[in-house]
N, C-alpha and C positions, 0 to 999 in steps of 0.2 A: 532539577527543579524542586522547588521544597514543597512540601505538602500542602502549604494555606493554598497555592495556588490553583490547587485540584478540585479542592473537597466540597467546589457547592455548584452546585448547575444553576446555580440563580445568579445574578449581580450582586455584590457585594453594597451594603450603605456608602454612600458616597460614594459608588464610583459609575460609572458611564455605560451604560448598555450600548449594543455595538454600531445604532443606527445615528448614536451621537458621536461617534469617534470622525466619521468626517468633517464636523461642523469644529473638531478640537482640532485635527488637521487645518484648515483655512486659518482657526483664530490663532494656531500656534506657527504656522509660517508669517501669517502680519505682523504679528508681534519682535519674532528673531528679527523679521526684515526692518522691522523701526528700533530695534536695538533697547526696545524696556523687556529688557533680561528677568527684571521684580515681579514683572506680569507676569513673565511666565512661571517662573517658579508658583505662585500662586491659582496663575490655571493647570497645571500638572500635580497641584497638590493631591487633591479628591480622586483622582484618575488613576485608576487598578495599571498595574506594572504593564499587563501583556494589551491593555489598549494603549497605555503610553509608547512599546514598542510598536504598535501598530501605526501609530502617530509619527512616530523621528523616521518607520522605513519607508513613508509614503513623502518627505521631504526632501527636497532638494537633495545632492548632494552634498553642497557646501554649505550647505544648514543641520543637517545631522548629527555631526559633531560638537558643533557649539550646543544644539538640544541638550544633547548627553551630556556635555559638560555641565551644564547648571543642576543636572540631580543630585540628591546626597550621595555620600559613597554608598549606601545599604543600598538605595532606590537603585541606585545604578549598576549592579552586581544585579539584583533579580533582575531590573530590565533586560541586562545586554543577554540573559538567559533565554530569550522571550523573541530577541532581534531573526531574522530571516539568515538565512550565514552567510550571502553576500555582503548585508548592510554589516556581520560583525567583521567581515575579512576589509568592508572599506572603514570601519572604526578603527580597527588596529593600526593599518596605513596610517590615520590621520592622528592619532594620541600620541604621545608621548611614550616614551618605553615605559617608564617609571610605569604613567596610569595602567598602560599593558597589562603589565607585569602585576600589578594590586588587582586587577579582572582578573585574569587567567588563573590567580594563587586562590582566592577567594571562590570560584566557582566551583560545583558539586562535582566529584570525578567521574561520573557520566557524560553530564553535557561540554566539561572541558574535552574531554576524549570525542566525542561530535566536532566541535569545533576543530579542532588538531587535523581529524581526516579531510576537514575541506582546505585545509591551509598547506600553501607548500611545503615539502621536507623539509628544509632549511631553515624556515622559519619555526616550524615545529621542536626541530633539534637545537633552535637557540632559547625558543620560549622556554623549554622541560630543561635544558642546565641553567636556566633563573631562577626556577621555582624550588620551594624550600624542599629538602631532602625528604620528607616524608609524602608531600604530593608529588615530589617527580616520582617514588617511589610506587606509589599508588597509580600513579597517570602510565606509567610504563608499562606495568600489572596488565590493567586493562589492554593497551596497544597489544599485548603480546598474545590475546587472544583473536580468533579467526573473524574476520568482520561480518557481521550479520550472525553473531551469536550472541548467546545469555550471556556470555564470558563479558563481550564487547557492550554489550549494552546494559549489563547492570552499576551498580555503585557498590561501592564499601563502604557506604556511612549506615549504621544500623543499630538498633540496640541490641546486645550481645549478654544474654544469661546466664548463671549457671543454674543445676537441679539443686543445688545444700542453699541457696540465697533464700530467706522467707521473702513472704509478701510485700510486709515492710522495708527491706534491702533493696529488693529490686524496683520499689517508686522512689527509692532515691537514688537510683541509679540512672532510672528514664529522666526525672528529673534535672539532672544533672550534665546528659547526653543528649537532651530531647534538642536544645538550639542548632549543633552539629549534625544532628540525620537529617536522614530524607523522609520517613517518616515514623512515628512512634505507635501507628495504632497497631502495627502487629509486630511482636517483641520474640526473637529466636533465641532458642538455650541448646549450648552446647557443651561439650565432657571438657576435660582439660587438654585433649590432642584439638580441640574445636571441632570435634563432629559433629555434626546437627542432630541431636537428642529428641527434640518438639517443637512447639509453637504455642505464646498466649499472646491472647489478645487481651487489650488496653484494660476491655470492660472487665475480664475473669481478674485480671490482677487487681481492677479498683472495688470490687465486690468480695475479692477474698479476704480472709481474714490477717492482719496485720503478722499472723505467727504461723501463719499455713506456708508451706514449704514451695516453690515450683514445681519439683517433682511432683507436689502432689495433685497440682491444679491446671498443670500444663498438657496439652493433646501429643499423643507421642505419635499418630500415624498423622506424618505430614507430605506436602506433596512439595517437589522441590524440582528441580532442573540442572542441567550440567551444563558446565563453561561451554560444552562445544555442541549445545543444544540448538537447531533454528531458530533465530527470532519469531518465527511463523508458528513454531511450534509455541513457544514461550508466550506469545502472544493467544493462542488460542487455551491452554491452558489456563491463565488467568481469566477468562473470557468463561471458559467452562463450569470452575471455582469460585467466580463473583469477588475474587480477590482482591485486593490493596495493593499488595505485593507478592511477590512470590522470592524463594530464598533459591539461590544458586550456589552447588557445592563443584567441589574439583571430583576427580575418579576417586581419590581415597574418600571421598562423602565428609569433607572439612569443609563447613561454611563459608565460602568466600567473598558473597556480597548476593545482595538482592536486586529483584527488577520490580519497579512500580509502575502505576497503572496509566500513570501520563506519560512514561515512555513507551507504554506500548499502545497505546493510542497514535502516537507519533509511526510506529513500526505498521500499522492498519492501514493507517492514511499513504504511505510507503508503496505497501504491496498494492493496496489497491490501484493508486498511481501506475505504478509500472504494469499493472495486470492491463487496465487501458488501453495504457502504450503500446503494449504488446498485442490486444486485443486487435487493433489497428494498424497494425505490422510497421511500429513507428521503432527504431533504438531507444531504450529509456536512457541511457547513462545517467546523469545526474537529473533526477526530476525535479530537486527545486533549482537548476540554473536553467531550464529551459527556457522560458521567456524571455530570458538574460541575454540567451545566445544569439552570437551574430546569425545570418541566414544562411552562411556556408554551412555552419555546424549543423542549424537545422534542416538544410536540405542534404548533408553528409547523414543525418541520423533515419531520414523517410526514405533515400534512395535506393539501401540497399535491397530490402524484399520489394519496390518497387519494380527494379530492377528483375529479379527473381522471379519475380509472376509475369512481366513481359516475356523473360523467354520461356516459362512456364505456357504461357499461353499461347505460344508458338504451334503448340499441340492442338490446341482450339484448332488454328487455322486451317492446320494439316487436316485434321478429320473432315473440315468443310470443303479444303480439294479433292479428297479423296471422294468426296458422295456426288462432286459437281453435276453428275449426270442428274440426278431426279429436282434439282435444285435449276436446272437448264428447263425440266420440263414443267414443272412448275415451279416460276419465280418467286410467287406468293407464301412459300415454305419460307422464305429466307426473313420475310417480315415477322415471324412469331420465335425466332432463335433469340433475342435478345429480350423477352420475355418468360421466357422456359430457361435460359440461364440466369438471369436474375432473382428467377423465384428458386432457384436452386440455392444458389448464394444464400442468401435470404434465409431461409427456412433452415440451411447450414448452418449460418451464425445463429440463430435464436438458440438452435439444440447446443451446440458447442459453447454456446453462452451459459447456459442453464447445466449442465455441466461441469462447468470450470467452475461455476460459483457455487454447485457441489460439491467437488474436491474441496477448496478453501477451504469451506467451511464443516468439512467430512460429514456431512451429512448425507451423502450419497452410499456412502458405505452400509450404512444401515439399510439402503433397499437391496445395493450387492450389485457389482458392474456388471451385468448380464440382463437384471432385470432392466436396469435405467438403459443398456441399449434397446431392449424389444423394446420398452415404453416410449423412446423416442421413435422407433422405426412407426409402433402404431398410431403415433400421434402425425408423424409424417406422412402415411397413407391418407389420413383421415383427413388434414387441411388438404393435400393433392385431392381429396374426392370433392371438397367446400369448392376449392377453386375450380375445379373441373368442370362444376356446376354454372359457376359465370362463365367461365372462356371458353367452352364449346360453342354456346349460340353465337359469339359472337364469331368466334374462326369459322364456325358455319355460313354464317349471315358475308363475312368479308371473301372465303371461300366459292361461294355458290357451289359446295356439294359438301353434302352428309360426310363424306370422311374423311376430308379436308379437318374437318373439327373433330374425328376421332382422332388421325395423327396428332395433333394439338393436344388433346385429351388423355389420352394413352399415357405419352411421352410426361405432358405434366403428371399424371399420377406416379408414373415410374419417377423420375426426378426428384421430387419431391418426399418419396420414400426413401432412394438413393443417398439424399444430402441432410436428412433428419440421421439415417443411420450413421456415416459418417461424420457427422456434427458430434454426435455420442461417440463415437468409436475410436475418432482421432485422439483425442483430448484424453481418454481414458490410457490409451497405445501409448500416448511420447508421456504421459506420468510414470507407467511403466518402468519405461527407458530411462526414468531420469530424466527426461527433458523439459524446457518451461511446456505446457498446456498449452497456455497461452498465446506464446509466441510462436509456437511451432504449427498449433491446427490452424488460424485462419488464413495464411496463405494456402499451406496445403489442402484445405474445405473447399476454398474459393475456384482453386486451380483443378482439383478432383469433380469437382457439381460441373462447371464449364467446359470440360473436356465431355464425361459422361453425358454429360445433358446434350450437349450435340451430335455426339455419337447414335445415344436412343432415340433421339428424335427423326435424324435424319432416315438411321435402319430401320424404322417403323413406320416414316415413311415410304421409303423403299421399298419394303417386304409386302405394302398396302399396293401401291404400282404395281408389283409383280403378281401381285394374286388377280390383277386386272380388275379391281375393285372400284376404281378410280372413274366414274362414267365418263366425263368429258374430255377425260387427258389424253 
């Protein structure tokens, strides 16, 4: 994506803020469907590229294409940039190779390389031997890095310094280079092997003096990333730096291309997405075809840890056989299990939430995983002691005896402490391990709180029976 598209958090003059793009949707299917083609051109003029995309992906199918056909080539090269990647995978089906072929040559070699991973191999390997020798060169580059890295998600379009260029060399050089990048406000200088030497920005080079040297005015401690760096990481980095960009070298520390800040915007939206998905024990595989997909897919993607915590909770059941005696003599114990496991659940996922959005965003590190588990165990004592305050009168009052409502009370404070510490402890464990957080603790929280929790319930029942404490039992 090229720079203009990024650089303002406002609406652009003349173009359409987002609560008008459906009222451009209605009048731009009337118009396809009465076939004044003039009209539209004309209402699509004023109308910013990526609400235009917003507009052809909410049309018809067999409207879509004719849309796109009436933009100019430039419009149409940033739109299809902008498109959802189903709607670009049913544009390619429907154009021409030729128009293809003039999309896919012209596109930035980031978001060509996006495109490419959603389309079938074959189709890939015919697009990249049409394209001119020096983009399949470049598009192949990227392929050849690991997906979900700096490698895979930056570009090689950039401006390229050296330290002997004065001031004046190098604005005509951005000059000159600036219609071809991704963006020009921050500008990398490297040796003649292209190691990455520095970094200046736009405004140092338009404020220096016309005969001052790079060397002289460029930052030599810069912060950079390696091809086989996490997107996650890459993403946070720039995040931490308030960055534009950020410069990506190989192991030998040779510049190989940069990552800008609306693809990693795109990588945010990503993990968070799948962090969700996973939060909810759902498969992410592709998050933007979800909606897309038929119902097998989506019930093939929700069944598996469904599946998982049924015979997971198979344990539940067992523990409730095994206690059947005090649960025989008092029936009324079996009304408050599905309360005491839910607020286990419950109070699990908040801490395991709180958490995992630690990790992300390593801010947890600074208190130090030891503190953040007590902190959660004390905060889970302390709502167990909140609630223990409402649901004893009432297990007492539904009870008719005083410790009818301590078992009830007891058991919620112990649980509640139980599924706070594990909410914290899981998520920290499978990061550990190398494993998602995410997708590993809320099954495993849900299935550990409901086992435990009927376990301590029931036993603390029981042990209350046995101490003959029980007046009317």
């Amino acid at each position: 994506m090229n720079e203009a598209s990024g650089a303002s958090a406002t609406v652009p003059s003349g173009g359409n803020p987002p609560h008008l793009v459906d009222g451009v949707v209605q009048d731009l299917e009337q118009l396809l469907s009465d076939g004044s083609y003039d009209e539209v051109k004309t209402l699509l003029e004023p109308v910013q590229p990526v609400d235009i995309a917003e507009a052809i992906g909410s049309l018809p199918l067999i409207l879509q294409a004719l849309a796109f056909r009436l933009l100019s080539k430039n419009e149409a090269i940033e739109v299809y940039e902008y498109l959802d990647p189903v709607v670009q995978q049913s544009l390619l089906d429907r154009l021409r190779s030729g128009e293809v072929l003039e999309l896919v040559e012209e596109m930035s070699p980031d978001d060509r390389v996006r495109l490419f991973d959603e389309l079938p191999a074959k189709v890939v390997r015919r697009l990249l031997s049409e394209l001119s020798p020096a983009e399949r060169r470049v598009t192949a580059q990227l392929l050849g890095y690991e997906p979900e890295t700096g490698g895979r998600l930056m570009t090689t379009e950039f401006v390229d310094l050296k330290e002997f260029h004065s001031a004046e060399e190098a604005l005509s050089i951005v000059r000159r280079q600036a219609s071809d990048t991704e963006t020009i406000y921050s500008l990398y200088v490297t040796d003649r092997e292209r190691h990455l030497t520095g970094i200046l920005s736009l405004r140092d080079l338009v404020t220096a003096d016309p005969g001052d040297l790079i060397a002289d005015v460029m930052t030599r401690d810069v912060v950079s990333v390696r091809t086989d760096t996490d997107q996650e990481e890459v993403a946070r980095a720039i995040q931490r730096y308030d960055f534009l960009a950020l410069p990506v070298v190989d192991r030998e520390q040779r510049l190989v291309g940069i990552v800008t800040v609306d693809d990693v915007i795109d990588v945010i939206e990503q993990e968070a997405t799948r962090d969700l998905y996973a939060a909810g024990a759902v498969q992410a595989g592709d998050e933007d075809d979800y909606f897309q997909s038929n119902l097998f897919v989506v019930a093939r993607r929700r069944v598996v840890w469904l599946a998982v915590l049924v015979i997971a909770n198979g344990l539940t059941t067992q523990v409730i056989a095994m206690n059947d005696e005090v649960l025989k003599q008092v029936v009324l114990l079996a009304a408050f299990i599905p309360l005491l496991i839910g607020t286990g659940g419950n109070v699990g996922a908040q801490s395991s939430t709180v958490v995992i959005r630690g990790l992300s965003t390593q801010r947890i590190q600074a208190l130090g995983l030891m503190k953040a588990i007590l902190r959660e165990t004390a905060a889970g004592a302390l709502l167990g002691l909140l609630m223990l305050v409402m649901v004893v009168p009432f297990a007492w009052w539904r009870g008719e005896d005083p410790l009818i409502g301590a078992a009830v009370g007891i058991s919620l404070m112990a649980i509640s402490t139980l599924a706070a510490t594990a909410g914290a402890a899981l998520p920290l464990l499978f990061d550990r391990m190398g494993l998602d957080p995410a997708l590993m603790s809320a099954p495993f929280i849900t299935t550990a709180t409901d086992v435990a929790g009927v376990l301590i319930y029931l036993r603390t029942a029981s042990w209350l029976l046995s101490q003959g404490q029980v007046g009317g039992l």
